[in-house]
N, C-alpha and C positions, 0 to 999 in steps of 0.2 A: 504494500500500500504506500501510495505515497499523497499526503495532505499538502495543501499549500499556505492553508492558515488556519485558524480553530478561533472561533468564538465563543463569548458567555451575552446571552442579552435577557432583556427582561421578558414578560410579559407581554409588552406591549411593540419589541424589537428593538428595542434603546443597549445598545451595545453598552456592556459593564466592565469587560476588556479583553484584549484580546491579543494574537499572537503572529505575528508575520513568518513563517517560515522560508516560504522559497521565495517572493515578493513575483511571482507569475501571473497570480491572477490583482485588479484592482482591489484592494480596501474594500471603496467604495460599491463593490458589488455587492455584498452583505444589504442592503438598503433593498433589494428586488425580493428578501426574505418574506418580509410579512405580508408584500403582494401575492406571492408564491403559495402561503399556507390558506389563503382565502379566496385562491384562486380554484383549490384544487378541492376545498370543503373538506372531504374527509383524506389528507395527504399521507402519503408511504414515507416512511425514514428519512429516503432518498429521492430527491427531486433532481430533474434534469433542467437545464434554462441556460439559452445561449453558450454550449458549450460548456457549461457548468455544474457540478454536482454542488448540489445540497446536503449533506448527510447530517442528522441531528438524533438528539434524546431529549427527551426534557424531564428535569424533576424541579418539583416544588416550585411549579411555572418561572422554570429557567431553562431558556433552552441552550443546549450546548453543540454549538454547528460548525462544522468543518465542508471548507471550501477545496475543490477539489478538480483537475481535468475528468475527462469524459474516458479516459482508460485508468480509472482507479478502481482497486477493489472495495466495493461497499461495506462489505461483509466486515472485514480488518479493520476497519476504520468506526466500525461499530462498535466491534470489541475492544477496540483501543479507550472509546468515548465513558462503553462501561468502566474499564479498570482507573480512568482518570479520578471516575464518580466515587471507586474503589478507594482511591489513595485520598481523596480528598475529604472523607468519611474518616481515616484514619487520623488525620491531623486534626479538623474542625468541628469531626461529631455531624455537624446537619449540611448540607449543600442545599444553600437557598441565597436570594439576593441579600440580605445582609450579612451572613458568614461572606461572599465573593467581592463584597466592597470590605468587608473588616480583614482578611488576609490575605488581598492582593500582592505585598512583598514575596511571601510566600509561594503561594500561586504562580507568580512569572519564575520563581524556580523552579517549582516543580516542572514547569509546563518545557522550559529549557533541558532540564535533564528528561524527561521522560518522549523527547523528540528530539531529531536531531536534523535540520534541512529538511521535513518532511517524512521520516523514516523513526518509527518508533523504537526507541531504547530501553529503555527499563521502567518498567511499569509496578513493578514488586512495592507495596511500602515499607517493609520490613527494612529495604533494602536503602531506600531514600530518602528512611529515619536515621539511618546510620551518620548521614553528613549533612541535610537541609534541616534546619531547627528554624526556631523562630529568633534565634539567639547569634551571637557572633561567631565564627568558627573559628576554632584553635587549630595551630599547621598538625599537632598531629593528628587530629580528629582529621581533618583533610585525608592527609597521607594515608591513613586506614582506610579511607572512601575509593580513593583510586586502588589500592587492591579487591576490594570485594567486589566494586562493579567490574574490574578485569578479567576477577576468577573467573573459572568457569562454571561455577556454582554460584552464582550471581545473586542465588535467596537466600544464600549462611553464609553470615563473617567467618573468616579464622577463631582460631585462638578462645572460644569458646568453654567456660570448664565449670561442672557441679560437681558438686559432693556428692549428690545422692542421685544417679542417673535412674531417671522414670520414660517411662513411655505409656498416653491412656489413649484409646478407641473407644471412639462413642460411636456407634453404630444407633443412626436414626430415621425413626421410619413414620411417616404421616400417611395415612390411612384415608382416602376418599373412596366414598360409598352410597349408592343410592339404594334404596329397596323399596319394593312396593308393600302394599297394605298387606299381603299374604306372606311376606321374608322373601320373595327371590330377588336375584339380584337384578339392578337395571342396568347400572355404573359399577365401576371396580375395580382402585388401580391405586397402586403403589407411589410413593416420591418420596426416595430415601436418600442419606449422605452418610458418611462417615467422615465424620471431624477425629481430629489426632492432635494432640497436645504433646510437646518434643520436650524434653527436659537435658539434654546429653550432650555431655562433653564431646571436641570432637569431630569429625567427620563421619558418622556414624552409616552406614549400609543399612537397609530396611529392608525385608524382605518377606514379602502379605500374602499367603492365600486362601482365598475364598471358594466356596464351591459354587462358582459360577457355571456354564453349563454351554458355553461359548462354542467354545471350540476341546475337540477331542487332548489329551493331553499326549506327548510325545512319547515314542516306545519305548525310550531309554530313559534310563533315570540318570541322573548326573551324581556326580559323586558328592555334593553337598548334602544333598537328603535330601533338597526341597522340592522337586520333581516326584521322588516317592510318594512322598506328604500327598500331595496335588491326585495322584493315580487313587490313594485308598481313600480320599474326600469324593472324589467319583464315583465309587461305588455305593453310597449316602444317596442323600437327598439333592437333587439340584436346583439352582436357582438360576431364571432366563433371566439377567439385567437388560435393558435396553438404554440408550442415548447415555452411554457414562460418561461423564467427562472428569478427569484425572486435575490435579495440582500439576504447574508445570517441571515440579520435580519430578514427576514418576518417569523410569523407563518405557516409552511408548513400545522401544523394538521388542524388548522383553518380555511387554508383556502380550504382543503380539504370536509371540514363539512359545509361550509357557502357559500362559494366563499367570504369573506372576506378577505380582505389583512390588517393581524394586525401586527404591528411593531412599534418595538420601534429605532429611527433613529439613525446612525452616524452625529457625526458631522459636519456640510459643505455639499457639493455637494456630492452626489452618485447618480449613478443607482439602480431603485429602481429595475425594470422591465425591462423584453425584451421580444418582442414576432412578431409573423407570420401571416399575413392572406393572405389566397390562394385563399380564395373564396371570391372575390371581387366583391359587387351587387351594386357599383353602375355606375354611367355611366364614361368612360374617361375621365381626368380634360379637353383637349385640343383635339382638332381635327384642324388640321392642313392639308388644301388641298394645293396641291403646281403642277402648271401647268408651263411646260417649252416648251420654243421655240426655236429652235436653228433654226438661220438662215444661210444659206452658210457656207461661211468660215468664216464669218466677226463678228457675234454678236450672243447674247444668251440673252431673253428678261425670266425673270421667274418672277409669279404672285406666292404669297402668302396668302391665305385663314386664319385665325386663327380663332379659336371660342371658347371659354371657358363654358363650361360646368357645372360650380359649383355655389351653391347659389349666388342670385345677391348683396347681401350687401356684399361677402368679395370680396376684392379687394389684385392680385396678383402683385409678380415683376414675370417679364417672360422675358427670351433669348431665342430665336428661331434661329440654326442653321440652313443656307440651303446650303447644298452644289453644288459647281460653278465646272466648269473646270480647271484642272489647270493652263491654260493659260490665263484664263479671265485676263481683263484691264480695264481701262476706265470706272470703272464704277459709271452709276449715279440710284438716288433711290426716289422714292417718295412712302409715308407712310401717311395712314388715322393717325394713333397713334404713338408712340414711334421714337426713332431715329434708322438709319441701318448705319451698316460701314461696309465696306470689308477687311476679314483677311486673307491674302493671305500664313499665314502659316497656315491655318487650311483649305485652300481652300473652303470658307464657306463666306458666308453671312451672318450677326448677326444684327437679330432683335431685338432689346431693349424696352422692354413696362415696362415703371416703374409700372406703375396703371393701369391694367389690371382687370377689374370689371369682376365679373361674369354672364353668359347669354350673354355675346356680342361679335360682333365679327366685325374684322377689316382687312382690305391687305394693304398689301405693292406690291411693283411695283420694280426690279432690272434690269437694262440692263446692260450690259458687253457687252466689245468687245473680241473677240477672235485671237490670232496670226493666224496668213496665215502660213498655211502648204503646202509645195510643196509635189505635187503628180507624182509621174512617167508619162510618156506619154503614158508606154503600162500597165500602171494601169485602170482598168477597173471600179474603184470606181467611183461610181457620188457624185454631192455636197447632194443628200436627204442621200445616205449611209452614208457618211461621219460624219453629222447631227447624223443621228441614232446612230451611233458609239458612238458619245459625248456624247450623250442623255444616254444609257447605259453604258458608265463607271459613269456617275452621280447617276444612280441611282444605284451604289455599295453602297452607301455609305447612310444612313437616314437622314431623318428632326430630329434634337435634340431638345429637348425642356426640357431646365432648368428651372428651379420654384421656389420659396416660396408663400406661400399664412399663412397668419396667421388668430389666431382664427380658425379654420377648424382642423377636425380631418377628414379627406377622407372615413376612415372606419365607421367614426360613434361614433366609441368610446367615454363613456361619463365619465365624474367622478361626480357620482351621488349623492357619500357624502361624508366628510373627516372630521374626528372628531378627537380631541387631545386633550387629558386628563393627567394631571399630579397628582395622588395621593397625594403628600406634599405639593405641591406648589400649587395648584388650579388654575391659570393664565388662562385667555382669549386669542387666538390664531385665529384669521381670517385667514386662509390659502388664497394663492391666484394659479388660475390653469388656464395653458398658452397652447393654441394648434397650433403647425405648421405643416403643411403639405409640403413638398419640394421633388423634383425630385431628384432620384438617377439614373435611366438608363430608361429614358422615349423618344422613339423614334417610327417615322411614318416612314413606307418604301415609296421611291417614283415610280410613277407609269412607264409604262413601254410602249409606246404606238407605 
C-alpha cells in the first residue's frame, strides 16, 4: 500500500490535522470529502473521485481518511487506519475530537514513525511506547529504540528479565444463539479468542497446540515431541475454527505445515488469536420455556422454565430477561433459585441465578398487574382479544439470557500443549490456561398461542 496523506477531521469535514507524506496529490483535495459522503448517501470505505481514492473509518464522529492514487491497495490501508485507532487507544484511552486536538504533539509522532513516504512501519504500541512518551527523550532511551524497531522481533525489546516467569491462556468464547419457542435452533455460532498474558524473561519460543481439525497432521513426528502431541489430540474430539486470525508474532509457515502455533510473545497482555465456529454440534447452553397468562384487564401471571444444558460440574452466573407489558405493576415473584426484580425501563423481568449448575433446571413464578384500559362502547373488542393483543406485543420482543460459565470452552476447544523454551536462559515456565464461555446475543422467541 502506499498513502499519500492521512487525515483526522471532524464531523462536519473541518480538518483537525493532518499529515503530508508523498506531497503527490493537492492538500486541498480533502475539501471534495464531504461532497463525496453526500453524494453517494449510503458510501463504501472507499470512494473513487478524479483519480483519487478516499479511504476512511470513523469513530466517535471523527473520521480518519487517507488520500490515495487509483492503484492503491484499499484493503492495507484499512488495516493500517485500524491499528492507528489501535495505538492511539493505547496512549489517550478514547479517540475523539478532543483527545486529537489535546495530543496532537504526540500524534505527529506517532503518525511519523508509524509511516514512512507512504509505506507503513511499525504499527505495534508496545513497540512505540518504548521511545514516543509525552515527555523528553533521554539519548539512551533513544538508542534502545533504534535497536528494537531494527530487531527482527520488532514487538519485544531485549534484555527483558523476571523473577518469577509465568505464562496465562484465557481461552474465550461468546456464544450467539437464537431459538424458537419449541428449543430448536435458528442461529448458532461461535466468536472466540484467546488472549495470552507473557510474563518471561528473555527471548522465549512458544509453542501451542490445539485440536483444531484443519488440516490432516504430518506422518512423521519430529523429534521434539510436539508433532506427536498434535497426532494423539486427533484422535479426540475436533474443532473446525474458521476466519482465524493470529498476532503478528505467530509463525504463519509453521503453522501452515503442522497446525502448530509457534511464537515468540510481546510483552504483557495480547491477543494471540481470533477465530469463528458456524458449525456448532453441541446442544444449546439454556433452554428456556416461558408460559404467559394474561388475564382480563387486571393481571398477567408468567411461568418461567430454565434448564441448563452443559456439563454438571460447571457451575454458571445466568440473567434471564422476560419480557412484561409495558404497563405491568405490582409485581410479586416466587423463585425455586436465584432472586427476580422488575425493571420497568427495560420492560423485562430479571432473573438472577448466581450458581447455576449444569443438567438442572429451575422456575420462577411472576404476577403483574396491568393498568385498566378504557375501551369504547361501540368497540367490538372482548377482554380474551384484548389479552391476545398483550400477549403478542410480548412476544415482539425474546427471552435474553446473559451468561458466564467458567472452565468450559462450548466449542470444545482444547489447548493440548504449550511449551516454552528459552535458548540462553533455560528457565522453567508452568503456563497456566483459563476457559470462559459467556453470552453475547443468546435469545429464545416467545410462543404465540
Amino acid at each position: 500500500m502506499v498513502a499519500s496523506a492521512i487525515f483526522f477531521l471532524d464531523w462536519q469535514g473541518n480538518t483537525l490535522l493532518a499529515r503530508n507524506y508523498r506531497g503527490d496529490i493537492p492538500m486541498s483535495t480533502v475539501e471534495n470529502f464531504p461532497m463525496l459522503l453526500l453524494r453517494d448517501g449510503v458510501p463504501s470505505p472507499c470512494i473513487t473521485y478524479e483519480g483519487v481514492n478516499y479511504i476512511y473509518i470513523t469513530i466517535n464522529n471523527v473520521y480518519i481518511l487517507v488520500l490515495s492514487k487509483d492503484n492503491s491497495d484499499a484493503g492495507s490501508i484499512l488495516l493500517f487506519l485500524h491499528h492507528v485507532v489501535k495505538v492511539f487507544k493505547e496512549y489517550f484511552k478514547h479517540v475523539e475530537e478532543e483527545s486529537i486536538r489535546d495530543n496532537y504533539v504526540v500524534i505527529y509522532e506517532l503518525l511519523d514513525e508509524m509511516m514512512d513516504f507512504g509505506h507503513p512501519q511499525i504499527t505495534d504500541a508496545k513497540v512505540l511506547q518504548e521511545y514516543i512518551t509525552q515527555e523528553s527523550h533521554a539519548l539512551d532511551e533513544q538508542a534502545r529504540a533504534s535497536t528494537v524497531v531494527t530487531n527482527t522481533i520488532s514487538w519485544r525489546p531485549e534484555g527483558i528479565f523476571y523473577k518469577k516467569n509465568e505464562l496465562f491462556l484465557d481461552v474465550i468464547e461468546s456464544y450467539n444463539c437464537t431459538l424458537a419457542a419449541d428449543g430448536s435452533v435458528i442461529t448458532n455460532e461461535i466468536v472466540g479468542k484467546i488472549n495470552c498474558s507473557a510474563y518471561l524473561s528473555g527471548m522465549p519460543i512458544l509453542k501451542l497446540g490445539l485440536n483444531d481439525s484443519e488440516k490432516k497432521p504430518p506422518q512423521q513426528a519430529s523429534t521434539d515431541g510436539a508433532t506427536s502431541t498434535v497426532q494423539r489430540a486427533r484422535k479426540g474430539k475436533y474443532v473446525n475454527m474458521e476466519d482465524v486470525k493470529f498476532h503478528q508474532c505467530v509463525q504463519l509457515d509453521q503453522f501452515e505445515k503442522d497446525r502448530t502455533i509457534t511464537f515468540t510473545p510481546p510483552d504483557g497482555n495480547f491477543e494471540l488469536l481470533s477465530y469463528r465456529i458456524r458449525d456448532v454440534q453441541s446442544k444449546p447452553l439454556f433452554l428456556v420455556d416461558t408460559d404467559i397468562d394474561v388475564r382480563s384487564h387486571s393481571r398477567v401471571i408468567v411461568t418461567v422454565r430454565a434448564k441448563s444444558q452443559y456439563r454438571k460440574r460447571s457451575v454458571g452466573t445466568v440473567e434471564i430477561a422476560v419480557p412484561v407489558p409495558p404497563d405491568a405493576d405490582s409485581p410479586k415473584f416466587k423463585a425455586q433459585i436465584g432472586t427476580v426484580v422488575y425493571a420497568p425501563e427495560r420492560n423485562a423481568v430479571l432473573w438472577k441465578i448466581k450458581q447455576f449448575t449444569g443438567g438442572k433446571e429451575a422456575t420462577m413464578t411472576a404476577q403483574l398487574q396491568l393498568s385498566s384500559i378504557d375501551v369504547a362502547e361501540d368497540d367490538d373488542r372482548s377482554d380474551s382479544n384484548w389479552a391476545y393483543r398483550n400477549k403478542v406485543a410480548m412476544s415482539k420482543q425474546p427471552v435474553s439470557v446473559n451468561f458466564e460459565i467458567p472452565y468450559l470452552a462450548v466449542s470444545g476447544l482444547q489447548v493440548r500443549y504449550l511449551k516454552v523454551t528459552e535458548p540462553n536462559l533455560r528457565y522453567q515456565s508452568l503456563p497456566w490456561v483459563r476457559y470462559l464461555t459467556k453470552s453475547d446475543d443468546y435469545n429464545i422467541r416467545l410462543p404465540i398461542k
